[in-house]
N, C-alpha and C positions, 0 to 999 in steps of 0.2 A: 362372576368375575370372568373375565376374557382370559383363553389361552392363548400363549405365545404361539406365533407363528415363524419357526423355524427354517420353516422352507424358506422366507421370501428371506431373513435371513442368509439364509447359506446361497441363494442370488445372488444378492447384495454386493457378498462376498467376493463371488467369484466375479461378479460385475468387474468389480473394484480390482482386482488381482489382475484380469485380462488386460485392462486398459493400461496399467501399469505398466505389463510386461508388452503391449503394443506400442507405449511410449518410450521404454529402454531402446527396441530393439528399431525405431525410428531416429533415437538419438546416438544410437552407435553408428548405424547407418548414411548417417548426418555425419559422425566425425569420421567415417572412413572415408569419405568424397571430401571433406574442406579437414584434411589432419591439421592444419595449421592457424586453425581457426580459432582466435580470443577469445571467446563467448561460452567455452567450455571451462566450465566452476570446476571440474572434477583436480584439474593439473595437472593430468595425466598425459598430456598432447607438447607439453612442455618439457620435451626432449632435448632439442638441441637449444636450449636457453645456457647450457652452460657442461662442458665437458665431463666424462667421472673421473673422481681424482685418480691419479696414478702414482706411485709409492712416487717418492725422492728420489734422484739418481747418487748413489756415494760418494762421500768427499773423496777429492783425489788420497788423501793420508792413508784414508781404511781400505783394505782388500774387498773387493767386491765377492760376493756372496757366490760358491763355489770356488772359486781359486785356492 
């Protein structure tokens, strides 16, 4: 029976992990030069799509907060 071979394994691995983290760090790279670019799945570029809400301002009847 053949033994495993580990090593080409743990290659493999780190093949695989490199290239991954060669492709994050091309596609952040990517959205810091085009920030405004559609083709980004993440959402995250999708900032000024729409304001953060900001509380209510008080009906004139109620004291406003402090007074």
């Amino acid at each position: 029976m053949a033994t495993p071979n580990y090593g080409y394994e743990k290659r493999q691995k780190e093949l695989a992990k490199k290239k991954k983290k060669e492709e994050k760090l091309r596609a952040k790279a990517e959205r810091k030069l085009n920030p405004n670019s559609p083709d980004d799945a993440s959402g995250e570029a999708d900032t000024d799509a729409a304001p953060p809400a900001q509380e209510a301002p008080a009906s004139p009847g109620t004291p406003a907060k402090g007074d």
